[in-house]
C-alpha positions in Angstrom: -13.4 -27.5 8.0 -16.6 -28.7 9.4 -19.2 -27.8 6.0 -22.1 -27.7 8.7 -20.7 -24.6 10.9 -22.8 -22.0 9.5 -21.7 -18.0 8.9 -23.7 -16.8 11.2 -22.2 -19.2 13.8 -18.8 -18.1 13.0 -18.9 -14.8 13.4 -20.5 -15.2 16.8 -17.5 -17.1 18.4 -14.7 -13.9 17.9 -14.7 -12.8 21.5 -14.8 -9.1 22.2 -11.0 -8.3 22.0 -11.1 -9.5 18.3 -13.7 -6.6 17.5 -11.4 -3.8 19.5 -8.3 -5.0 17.7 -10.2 -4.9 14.1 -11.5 -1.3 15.0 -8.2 -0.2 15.8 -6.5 -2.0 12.4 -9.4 0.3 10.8 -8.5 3.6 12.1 -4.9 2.8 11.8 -5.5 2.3 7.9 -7.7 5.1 7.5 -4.9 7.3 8.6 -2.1 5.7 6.5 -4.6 5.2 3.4 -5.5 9.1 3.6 -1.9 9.3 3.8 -0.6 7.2 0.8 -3.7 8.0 -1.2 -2.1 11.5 -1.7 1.5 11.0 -1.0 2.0 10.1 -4.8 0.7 13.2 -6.1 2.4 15.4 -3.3 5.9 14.1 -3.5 6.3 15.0 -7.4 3.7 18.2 -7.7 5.6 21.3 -8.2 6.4 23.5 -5.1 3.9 26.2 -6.9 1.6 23.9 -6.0 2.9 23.4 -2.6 4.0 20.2 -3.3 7.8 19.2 -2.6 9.6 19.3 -6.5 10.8 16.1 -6.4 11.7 12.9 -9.3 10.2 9.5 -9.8 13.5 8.4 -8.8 13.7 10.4 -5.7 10.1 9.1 -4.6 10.7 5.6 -5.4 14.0 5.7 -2.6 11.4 7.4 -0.3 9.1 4.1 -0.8 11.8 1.5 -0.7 13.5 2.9 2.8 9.8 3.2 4.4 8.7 -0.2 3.0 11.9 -1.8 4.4 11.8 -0.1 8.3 8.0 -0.6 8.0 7.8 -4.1 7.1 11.4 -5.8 8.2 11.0 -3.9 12.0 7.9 -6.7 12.3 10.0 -9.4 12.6 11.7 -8.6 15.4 9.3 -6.5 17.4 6.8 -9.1 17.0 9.0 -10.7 19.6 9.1 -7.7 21.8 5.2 -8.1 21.7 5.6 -11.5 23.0 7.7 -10.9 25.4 6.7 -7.3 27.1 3.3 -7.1 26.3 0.6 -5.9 23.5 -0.6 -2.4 25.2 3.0 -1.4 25.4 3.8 -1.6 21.9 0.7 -0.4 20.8 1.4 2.9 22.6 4.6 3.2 21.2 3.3 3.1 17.9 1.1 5.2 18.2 3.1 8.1 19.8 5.5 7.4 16.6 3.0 8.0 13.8 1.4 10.7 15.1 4.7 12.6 15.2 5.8 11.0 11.6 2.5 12.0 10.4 3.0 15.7 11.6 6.8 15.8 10.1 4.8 14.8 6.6 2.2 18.2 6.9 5.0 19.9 8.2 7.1 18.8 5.2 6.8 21.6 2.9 7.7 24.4 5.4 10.2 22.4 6.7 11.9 22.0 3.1 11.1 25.7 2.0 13.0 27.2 5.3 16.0 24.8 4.7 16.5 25.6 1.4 16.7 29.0 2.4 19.6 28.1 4.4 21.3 26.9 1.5 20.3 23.1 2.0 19.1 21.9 -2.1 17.2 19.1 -1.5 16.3 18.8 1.3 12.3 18.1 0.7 13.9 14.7 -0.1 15.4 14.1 3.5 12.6 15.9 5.0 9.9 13.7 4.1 12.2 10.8 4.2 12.7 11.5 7.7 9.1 11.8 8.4 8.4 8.4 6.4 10.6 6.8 8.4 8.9 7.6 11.6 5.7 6.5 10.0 6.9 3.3 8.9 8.5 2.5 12.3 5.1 3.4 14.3 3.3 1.1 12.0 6.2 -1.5 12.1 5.6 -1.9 15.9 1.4 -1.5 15.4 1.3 -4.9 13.8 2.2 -7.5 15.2 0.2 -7.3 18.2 -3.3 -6.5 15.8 -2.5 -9.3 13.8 -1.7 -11.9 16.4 -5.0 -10.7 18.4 -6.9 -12.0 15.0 -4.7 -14.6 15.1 -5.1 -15.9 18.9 -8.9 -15.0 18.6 -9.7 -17.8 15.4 -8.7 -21.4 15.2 -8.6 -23.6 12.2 -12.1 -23.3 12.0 -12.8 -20.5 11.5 -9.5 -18.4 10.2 -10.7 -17.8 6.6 -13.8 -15.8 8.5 -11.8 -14.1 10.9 -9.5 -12.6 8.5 -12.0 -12.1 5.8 -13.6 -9.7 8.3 -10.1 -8.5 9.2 -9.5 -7.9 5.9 -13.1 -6.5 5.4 -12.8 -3.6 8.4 -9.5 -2.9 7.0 -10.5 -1.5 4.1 -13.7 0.5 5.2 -11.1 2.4 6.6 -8.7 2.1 3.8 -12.0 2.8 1.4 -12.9 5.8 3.6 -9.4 7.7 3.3 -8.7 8.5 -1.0 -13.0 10.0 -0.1 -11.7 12.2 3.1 -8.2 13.0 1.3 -9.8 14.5 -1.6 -12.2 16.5 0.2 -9.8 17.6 2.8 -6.7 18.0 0.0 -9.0 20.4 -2.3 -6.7 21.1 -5.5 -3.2 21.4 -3.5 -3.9 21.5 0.4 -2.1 18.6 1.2 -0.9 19.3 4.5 -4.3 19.2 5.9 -4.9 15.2 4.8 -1.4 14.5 7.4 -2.9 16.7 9.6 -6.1 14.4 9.7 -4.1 11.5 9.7 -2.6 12.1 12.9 -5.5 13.3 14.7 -7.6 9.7 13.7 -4.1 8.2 14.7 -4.3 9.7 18.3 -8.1 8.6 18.2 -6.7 5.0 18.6 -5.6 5.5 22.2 -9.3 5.7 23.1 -10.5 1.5 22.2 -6.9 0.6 23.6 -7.1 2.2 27.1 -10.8 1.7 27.7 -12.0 -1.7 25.4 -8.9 -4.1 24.7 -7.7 -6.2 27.2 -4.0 -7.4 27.3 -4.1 -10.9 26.0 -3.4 -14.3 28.7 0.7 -14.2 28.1 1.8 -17.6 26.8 5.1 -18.9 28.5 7.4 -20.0 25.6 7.5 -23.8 25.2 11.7 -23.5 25.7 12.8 -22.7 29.4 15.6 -20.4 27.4 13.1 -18.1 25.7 11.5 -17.3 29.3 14.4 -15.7 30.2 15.8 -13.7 27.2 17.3 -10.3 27.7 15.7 -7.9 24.8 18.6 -8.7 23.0 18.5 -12.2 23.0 14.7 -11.7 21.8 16.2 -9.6 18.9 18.5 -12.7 17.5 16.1 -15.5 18.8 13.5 -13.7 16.2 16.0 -13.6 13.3 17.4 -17.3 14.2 13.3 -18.7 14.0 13.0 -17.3 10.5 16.4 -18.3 9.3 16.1 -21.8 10.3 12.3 -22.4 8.3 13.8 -22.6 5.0 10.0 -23.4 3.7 8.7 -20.4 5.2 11.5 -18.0 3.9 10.6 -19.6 0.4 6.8 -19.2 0.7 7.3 -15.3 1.6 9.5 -14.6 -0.5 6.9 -16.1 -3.8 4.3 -13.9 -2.3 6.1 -10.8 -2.0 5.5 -10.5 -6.2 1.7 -10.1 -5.0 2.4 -7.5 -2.5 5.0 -5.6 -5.5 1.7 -5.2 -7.7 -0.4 -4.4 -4.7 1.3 -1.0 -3.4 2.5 -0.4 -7.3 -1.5 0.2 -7.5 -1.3 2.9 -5.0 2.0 4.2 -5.4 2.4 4.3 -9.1 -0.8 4.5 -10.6 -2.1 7.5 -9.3 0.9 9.1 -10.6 -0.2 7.5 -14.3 -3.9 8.2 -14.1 -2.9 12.3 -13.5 -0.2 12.1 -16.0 -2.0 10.0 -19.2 -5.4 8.8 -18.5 -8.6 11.1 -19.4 -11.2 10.2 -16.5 -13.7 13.1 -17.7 -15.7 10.0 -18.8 -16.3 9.0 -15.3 -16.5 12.3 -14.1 -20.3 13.0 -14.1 -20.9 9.8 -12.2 -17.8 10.3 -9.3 -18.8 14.3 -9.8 -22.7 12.8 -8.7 -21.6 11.8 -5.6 -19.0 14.3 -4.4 -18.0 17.6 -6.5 -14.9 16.7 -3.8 -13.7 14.1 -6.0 -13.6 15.9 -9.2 -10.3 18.3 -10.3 -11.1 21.9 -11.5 -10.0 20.7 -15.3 -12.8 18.3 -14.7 -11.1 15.1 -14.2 -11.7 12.3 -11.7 -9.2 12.5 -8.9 -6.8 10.0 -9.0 -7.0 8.8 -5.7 -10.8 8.0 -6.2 -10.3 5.8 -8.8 -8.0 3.7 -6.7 -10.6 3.6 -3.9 -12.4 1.3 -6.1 -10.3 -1.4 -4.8 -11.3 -0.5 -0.8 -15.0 -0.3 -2.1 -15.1 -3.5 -4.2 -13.9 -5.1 -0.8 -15.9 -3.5 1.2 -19.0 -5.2 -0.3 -17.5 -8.5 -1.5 -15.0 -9.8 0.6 -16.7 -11.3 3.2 -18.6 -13.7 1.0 -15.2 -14.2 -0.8 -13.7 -15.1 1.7 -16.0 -18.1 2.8 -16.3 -19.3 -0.7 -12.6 -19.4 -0.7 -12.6 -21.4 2.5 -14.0 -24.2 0.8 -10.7 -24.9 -1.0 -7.0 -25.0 -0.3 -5.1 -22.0 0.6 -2.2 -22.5 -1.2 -5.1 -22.6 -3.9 -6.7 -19.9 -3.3 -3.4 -17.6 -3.6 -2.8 -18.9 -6.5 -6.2 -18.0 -8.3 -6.0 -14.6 -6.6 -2.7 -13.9 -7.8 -3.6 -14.6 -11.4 -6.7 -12.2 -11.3 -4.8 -9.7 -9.7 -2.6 -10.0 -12.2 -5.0 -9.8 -15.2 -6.5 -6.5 -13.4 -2.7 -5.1 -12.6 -1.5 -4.9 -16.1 -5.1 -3.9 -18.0 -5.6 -1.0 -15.4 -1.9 0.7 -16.7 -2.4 0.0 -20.4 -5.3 2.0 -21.0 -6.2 5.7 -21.5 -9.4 5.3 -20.9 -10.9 6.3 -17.1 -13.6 3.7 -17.3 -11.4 1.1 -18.6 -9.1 1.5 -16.0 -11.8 1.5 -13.1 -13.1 -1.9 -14.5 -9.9 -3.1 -14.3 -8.9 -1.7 -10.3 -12.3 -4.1 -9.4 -11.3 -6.9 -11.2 -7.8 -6.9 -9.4 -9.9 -6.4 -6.0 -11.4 -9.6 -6.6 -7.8 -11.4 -7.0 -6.5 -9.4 -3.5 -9.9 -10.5 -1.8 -8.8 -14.2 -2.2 -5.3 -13.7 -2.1 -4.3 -11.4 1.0 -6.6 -12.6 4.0 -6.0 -15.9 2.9 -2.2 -15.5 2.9 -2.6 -14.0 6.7 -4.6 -17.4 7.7 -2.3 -19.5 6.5 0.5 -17.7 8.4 -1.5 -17.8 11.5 -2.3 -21.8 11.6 1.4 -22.5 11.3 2.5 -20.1 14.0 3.2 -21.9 17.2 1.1 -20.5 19.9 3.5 -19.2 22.1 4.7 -16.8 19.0 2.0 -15.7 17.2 3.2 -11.8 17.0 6.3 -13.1 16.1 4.8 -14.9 13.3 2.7 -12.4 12.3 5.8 -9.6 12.2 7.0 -12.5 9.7 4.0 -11.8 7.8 5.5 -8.4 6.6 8.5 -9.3 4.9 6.3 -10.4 1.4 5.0 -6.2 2.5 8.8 -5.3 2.4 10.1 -6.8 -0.2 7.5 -6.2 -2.7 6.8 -2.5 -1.6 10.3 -1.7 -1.2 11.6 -3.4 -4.9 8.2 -1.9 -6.5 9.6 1.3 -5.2 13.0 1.4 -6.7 12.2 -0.7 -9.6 8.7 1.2 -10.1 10.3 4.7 -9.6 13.3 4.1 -12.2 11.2 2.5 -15.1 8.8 5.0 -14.7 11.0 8.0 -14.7 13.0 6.3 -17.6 10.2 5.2 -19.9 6.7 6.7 -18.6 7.0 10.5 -16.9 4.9 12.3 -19.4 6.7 15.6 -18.1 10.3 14.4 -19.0 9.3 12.7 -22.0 7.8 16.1 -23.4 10.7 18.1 -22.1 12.5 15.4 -23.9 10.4 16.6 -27.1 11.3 20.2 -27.0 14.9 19.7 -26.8 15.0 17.0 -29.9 11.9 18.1 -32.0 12.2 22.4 -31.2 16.1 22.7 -30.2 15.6 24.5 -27.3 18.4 24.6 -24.3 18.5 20.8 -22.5 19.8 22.6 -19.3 17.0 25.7 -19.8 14.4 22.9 -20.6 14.9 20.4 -17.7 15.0 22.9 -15.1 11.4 23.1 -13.5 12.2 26.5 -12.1 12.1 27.7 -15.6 9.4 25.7 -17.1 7.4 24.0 -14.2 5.9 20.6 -14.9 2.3 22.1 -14.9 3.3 24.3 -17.7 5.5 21.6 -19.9 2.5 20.0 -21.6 1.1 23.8 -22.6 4.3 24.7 -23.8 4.7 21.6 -26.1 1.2 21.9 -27.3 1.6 25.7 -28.0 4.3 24.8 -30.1 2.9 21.9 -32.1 0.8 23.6 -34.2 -0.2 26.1 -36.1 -1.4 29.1 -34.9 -2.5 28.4 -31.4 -1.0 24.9 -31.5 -3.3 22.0 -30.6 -5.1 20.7 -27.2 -3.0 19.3 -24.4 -5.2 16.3 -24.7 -3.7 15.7 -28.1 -0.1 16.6 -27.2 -0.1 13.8 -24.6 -2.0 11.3 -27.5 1.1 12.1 -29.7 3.5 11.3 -26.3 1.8 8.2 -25.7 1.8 7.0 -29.6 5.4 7.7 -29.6 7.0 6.6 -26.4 4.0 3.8 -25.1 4.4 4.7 -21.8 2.3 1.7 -20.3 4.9 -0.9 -20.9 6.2 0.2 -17.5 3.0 -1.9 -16.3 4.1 -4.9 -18.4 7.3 -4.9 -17.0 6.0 -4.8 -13.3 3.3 -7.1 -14.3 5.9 -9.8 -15.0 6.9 -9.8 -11.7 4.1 -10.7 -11.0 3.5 -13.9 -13.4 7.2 -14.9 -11.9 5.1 -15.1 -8.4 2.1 -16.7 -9.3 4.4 -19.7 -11.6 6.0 -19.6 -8.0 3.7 -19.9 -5.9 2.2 -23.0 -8.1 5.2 -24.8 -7.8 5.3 -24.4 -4.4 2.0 -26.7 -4.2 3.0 -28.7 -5.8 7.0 -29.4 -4.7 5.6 -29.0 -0.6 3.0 -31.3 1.4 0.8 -28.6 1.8 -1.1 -29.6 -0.8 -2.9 -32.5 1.0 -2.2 -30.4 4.2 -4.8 -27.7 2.9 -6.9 -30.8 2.0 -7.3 -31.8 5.7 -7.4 -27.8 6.7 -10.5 -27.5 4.5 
């Protein structure tokens, strides 16, 4: 990189489609962020509380079949993009969402009336369905976002373009956990999907009026000019197949990506169930009374917004420090402090401890993940940079949709404070098993009461204390160490990978 090209300079040479395709990426992730900001707690909250009943288990399958249709669907419809044209599939996906945003704040009734007709279980399939669509519209959304960024930077200037990328991105993914709490209340969930696909429809407005269909690139093989849509379909797969160094280098990364949506789709879930956040309440209460619950507790979904926030104000100037070096290096030093951030935040009980810890694992994504997108668009060839970039989702899949299913089953095994202390009355008070681990006749709200009632004397002791006792006993954050190795096995990875591959002095030249 030329040392003397100053900041200011850079940012001046993204032409004006660059800008329309960053402001739709930002309302596109303030709806899916207000979304999955909430969708943790919403999914397992009882159906007193409007919420759908359902297990760890049952919502990690959820998260594994949306991660896989939302981040394996790139790879082909990238091609599509190429091929037919950016407006098109941007339209499509955004029809998509807003009806698989819809299905979500329709969920509940959905579920209630169907179990009515006899149909157990069927908030499961209900929401799953709804999931789906949402992971399909935002399948197709991103190719042809990420390949404008892409064909809008050069060499030169990638590690800016995607640090702003990466930078409007979360403005919108910082705004959402603020607008989800207010709009959510305690329990009025279906009001946050509801917003979701309103901003979603809000999006047709910059792509009809502002953003211009890119100059179509003629593929450099007179046989990929005349594909049929499905020839697109296996010419994508057969690209991927046949860069064995590529399927290596996503498949190291996707242990970064398993930590990342582990932060949002698992410990939300463990902040509500073990941590006390009343310490950081008068200062999150300061700001919004929104954010704080009625048993005066900082929402969960607040304290993950830390990570949007921290980016929001630091990752621009991250992001040209870490254009100085490699960025093979830089992914490697940004999956290390992710990972020292990743496993601290879930081993504490402590609000304050854990909030510390969500910024220091910002700092490790603000070097890791825009980086990881810039290296993917220099070695796209020019004629399939949406293709390339739908290649850039599979690390997405495969970590989101193994955290899922990996994530949901230790969790429910080892760390659901509600089954543990249902676990407690049956071996500690001998009550019924089957009366006991019905919710319908104790509800989960109601399980933590009941055990402290019992505990002591007289009127028993605090809840606060029950759930000290649960975590003394069980030590329900090993479910964090457990993930977190998943991580190290990505970062010793992805440090081998330098140093086995010639993009170590490739990088070199790069910077």
């Amino acid at each position: 990189m030329d040392k003397k090209t100053s900041f200011v300079a850079q940012v001046r040479s993204f032409p004006a489609n660059f800008w329309f395709a960053n402001v739709m990426e930002m309302l596109e992730r303030l709806a899916f962020y207000g979304t999955r900001a909430i969708a943790p707690l919403y999914l397992v909250a009882s159906t007193q509380n409007n919420g759908l009943g359902l297990d760890y288990k049952e919502k990690g399958v959820i998260y594994a079949v949306w991660a896989v249709l939302q981040c394996m669907i790139p790879m082909v419809s990238g091609g599509y993009t190429d091929r037919y044209g950016y407006k098109k599939s941007l339209t499509v996906a955004f029809i998509i969402n807003i009806i698989g945003y819809a299905g979500m704040a329709r969920s509940g009734w959905a579920a209630e009336y169907l179990v009515g007709q006899g149909w157990e279980g069927a908030g499961f399939w209900v929401f799953m369905v709804a999931a789906c669509l949402v992971g399909t519209g935002t399948a197709i959304f991103k190719p042809p976002i990420a390949a404008t960024v892409a064909r809008c930077s050069n060499e030169e200037t990638s590690s800016m373009a995607w640090g702003i990328f990466y930078w409007l991105v979360n403005i919108g993914a910082g705004i959402a956990p603020m607008g989800a709490a207010y709009l959510r209340a305690e329990i009025d969930w279906d009001l946050v999907f509801y917003g979701a696909a309103i901003v979603t429809a809000c999006n047709f407005l910059p792509m009809l009026l502002l953003y211009r269909e890119p100059e179509k690139i003629e593929p450099a093989e007179e046989s990929d000019r005349t594909r049929s849509p499905v020839g697109v379909f296996v010419s994508s797969i057969v690209t991927i197949i046949k860069d064995l160094r590529l399927m290596v280098f996503l498949g190291i990364f996707s242990c970064f990506w398993l930590m990342f949506m582990q932060l949002w789709d698992l410990l939300p879930n463990f902040i509500d169930e073990w941590m006390d956040t009343s310490d950081v309440a008068g200062f999150f209460g300061s700001i919004s009374s929104t954010w704080i619950t009625e048993g005066g507790q900082t929402k969960p979904e607040i304290i993950i917004n830390i990570d949007s926030i921290a980016i929001i104000a630091l990752v621009i100037p991250v992001s040209w420090l870490v254009g100085k070096i490699s960025k093979i290096s830089a992914m490697i030093i940004g999956m290390l402090i992710s990972l020292v951030g990743f496993v601290a935040a879930g081993t504490t009980s402590v609000g304050l401890v854990c909030c510390a810890m969500v910024f220091v694992f910002s700092i490790g994504e603000m070097a890791c993940s825009p980086t990881f997108s810039a290296y993917i668009g220099l070695i796209a060839p020019k004629d399939k940079k949406a293709l390339y970039m739908g290649y850039s989702n599979i690390p997405y899949a495969i970590g989101w949709g193994v955290g899922g299913l990996v994530g949901g089953y230790l969790y429910d095994s080892i760390a659901s404070k509600f089954k543990l202390a249902r676990h407690y009355l049956v071996d500690h008070f001998g009550m019924d098993p089957d009366a006991v681990m019905d919710e319908k006749f104790i509800p989960n709200d109601e399980v933590i009461e009941t055990l402290a009632w019992l505990m002591g004397p007289g009127d028993g002791i605090s809840t606060q204390e029950a759930t000290q006792m649960l975590w003394n006993l069980h030590h329900p954050y090993m479910v964090w160490y457990y993930l977190g190795a998943i991580g190290l096995l990505g970062t010793i990875g992805m440090t081998l990978f330098y140093f086995a591959t010639s993009e170590r002095s490739q990088d070199a030249q790069s910077t």
